[in-house]
One Martini backbone bead per residue (centre of mass of N, CA, C, O) as a GRO file, in nm:
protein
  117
    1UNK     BB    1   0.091   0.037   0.028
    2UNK     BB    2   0.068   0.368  -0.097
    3UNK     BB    3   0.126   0.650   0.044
    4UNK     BB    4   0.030   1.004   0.102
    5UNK     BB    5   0.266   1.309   0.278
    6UNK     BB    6   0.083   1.494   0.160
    7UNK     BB    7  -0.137   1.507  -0.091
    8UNK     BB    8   0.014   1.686  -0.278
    9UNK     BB    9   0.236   1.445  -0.384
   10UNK     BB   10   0.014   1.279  -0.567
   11UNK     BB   11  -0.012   1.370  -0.861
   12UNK     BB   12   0.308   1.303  -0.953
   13UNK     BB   13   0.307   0.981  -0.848
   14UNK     BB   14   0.135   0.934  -1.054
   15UNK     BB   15   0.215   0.964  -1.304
   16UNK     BB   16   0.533   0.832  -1.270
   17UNK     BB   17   0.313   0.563  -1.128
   18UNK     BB   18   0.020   0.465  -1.307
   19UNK     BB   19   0.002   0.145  -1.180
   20UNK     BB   20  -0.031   0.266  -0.888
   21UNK     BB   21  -0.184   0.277  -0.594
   22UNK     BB   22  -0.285   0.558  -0.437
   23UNK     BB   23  -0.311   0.739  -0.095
   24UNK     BB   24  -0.426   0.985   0.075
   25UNK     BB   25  -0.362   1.223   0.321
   26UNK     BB   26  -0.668   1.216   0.515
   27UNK     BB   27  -0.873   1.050   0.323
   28UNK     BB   28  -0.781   0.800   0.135
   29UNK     BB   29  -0.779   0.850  -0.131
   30UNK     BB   30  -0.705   0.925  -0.418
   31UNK     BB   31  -0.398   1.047  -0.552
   32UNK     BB   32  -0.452   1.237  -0.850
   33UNK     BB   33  -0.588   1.426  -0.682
   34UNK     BB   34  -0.681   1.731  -0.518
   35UNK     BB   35  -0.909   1.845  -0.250
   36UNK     BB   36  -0.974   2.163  -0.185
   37UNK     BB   37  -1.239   2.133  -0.021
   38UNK     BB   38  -1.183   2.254   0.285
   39UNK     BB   39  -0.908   2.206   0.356
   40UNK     BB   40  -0.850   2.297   0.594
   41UNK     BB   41  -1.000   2.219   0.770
   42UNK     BB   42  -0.920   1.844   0.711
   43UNK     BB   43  -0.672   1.895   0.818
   44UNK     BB   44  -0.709   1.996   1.125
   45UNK     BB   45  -0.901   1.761   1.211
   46UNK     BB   46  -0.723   1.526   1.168
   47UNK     BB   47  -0.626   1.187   1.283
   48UNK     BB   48  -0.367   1.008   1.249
   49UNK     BB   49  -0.404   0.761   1.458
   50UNK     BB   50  -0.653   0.686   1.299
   51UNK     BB   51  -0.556   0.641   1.033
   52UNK     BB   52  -0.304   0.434   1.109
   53UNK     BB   53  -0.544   0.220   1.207
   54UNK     BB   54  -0.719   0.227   0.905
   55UNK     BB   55  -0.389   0.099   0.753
   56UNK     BB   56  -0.357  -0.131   0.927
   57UNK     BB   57  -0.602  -0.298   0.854
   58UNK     BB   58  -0.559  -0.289   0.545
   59UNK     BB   59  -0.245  -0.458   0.587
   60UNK     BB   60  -0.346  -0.682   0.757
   61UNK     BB   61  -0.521  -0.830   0.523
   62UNK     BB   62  -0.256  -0.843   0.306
   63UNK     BB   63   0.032  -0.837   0.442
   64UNK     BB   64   0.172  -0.565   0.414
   65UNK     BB   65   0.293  -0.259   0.320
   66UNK     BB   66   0.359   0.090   0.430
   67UNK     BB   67   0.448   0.337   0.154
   68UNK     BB   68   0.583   0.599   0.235
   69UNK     BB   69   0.498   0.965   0.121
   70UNK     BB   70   0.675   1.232   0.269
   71UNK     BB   71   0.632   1.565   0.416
   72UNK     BB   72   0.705   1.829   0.577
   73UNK     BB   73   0.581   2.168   0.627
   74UNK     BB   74   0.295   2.232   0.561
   75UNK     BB   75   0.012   2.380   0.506
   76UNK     BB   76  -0.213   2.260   0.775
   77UNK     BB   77  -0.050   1.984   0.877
   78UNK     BB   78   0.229   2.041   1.034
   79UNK     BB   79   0.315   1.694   1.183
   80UNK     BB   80   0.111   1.482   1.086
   81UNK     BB   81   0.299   1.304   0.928
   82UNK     BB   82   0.503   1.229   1.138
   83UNK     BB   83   0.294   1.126   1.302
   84UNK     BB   84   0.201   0.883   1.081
   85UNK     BB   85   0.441   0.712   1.110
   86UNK     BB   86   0.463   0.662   1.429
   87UNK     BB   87   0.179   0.533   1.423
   88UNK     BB   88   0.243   0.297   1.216
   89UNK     BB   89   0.472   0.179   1.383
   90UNK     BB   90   0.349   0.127   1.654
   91UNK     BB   91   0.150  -0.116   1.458
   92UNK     BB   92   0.394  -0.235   1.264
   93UNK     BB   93   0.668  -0.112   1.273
   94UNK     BB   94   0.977  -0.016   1.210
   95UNK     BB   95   1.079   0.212   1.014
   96UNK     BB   96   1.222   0.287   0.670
   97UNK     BB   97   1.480   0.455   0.476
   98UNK     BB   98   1.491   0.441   0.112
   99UNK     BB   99   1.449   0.770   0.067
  100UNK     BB  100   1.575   1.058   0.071
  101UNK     BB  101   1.567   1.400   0.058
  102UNK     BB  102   1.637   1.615  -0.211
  103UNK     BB  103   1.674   1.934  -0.216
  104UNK     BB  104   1.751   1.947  -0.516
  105UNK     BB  105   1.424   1.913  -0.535
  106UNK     BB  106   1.107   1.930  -0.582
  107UNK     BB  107   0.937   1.839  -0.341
  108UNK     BB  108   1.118   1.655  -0.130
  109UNK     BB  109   1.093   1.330  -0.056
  110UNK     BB  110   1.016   1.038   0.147
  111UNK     BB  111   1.089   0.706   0.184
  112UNK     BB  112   0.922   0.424   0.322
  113UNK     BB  113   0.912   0.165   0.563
  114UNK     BB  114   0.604  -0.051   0.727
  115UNK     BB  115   0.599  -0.297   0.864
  116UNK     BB  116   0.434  -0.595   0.932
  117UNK     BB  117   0.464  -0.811   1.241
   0.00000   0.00000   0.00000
């Protein structure tokens, strides 16, 4: 399961990667498109913990690992993504860091993996 985590990350790595099935967070919806609806309300509302609880069964019926693309410090988010990496942690077991952010592209991203116990 590949996760993106602010959702704004979701449009660039379906395009790049459009074989993958990507789900953005806080809705968990497909991640193609971004619903700016409401954007602040939904995203200061959400509840990682809740989500990650979420993630955990839906990869636990699996057996499989949840694939983080992750970048902290968007607007609306606060740490958010890092406090859901934690909490998929506390869940499935500590992830790794696949890929770390290259600043020197745009809007770069962390990729972890967080396995199933």
């Amino acid at each position: 399961m590949v996760v993106v985590c602010p959702d704004q990350l979701g449009p660039s790595l379906v395009r790049a990667a459009p074989d993958i099935d990507v789900l953005a967070y806080p809705t968990l919806a497909p991640a193609a498109q971004v619903d700016w609806t409401d954007y602040e309300q939904r995203n200061t509302a959400a509840d990682p913990g809740r989500i990650a609880e979420q993630l955990a069964q839906r990869v636990s019926d699996t057996g499989g690992h949840v694939w983080l693309v992750s970048r902290g410090g968007y607007r609306t988010f606060g740490v958010q993504c890092e406090q859901l990496e934690t909490e998929l942690s506390v869940r499935l077991g500590p992830g790794q860091t696949i890929v770390a952010p290259d600043e020197n592209v745009f809007e770069p991203a962390r990729l972890s993996v967080i396995p199933q116990l």
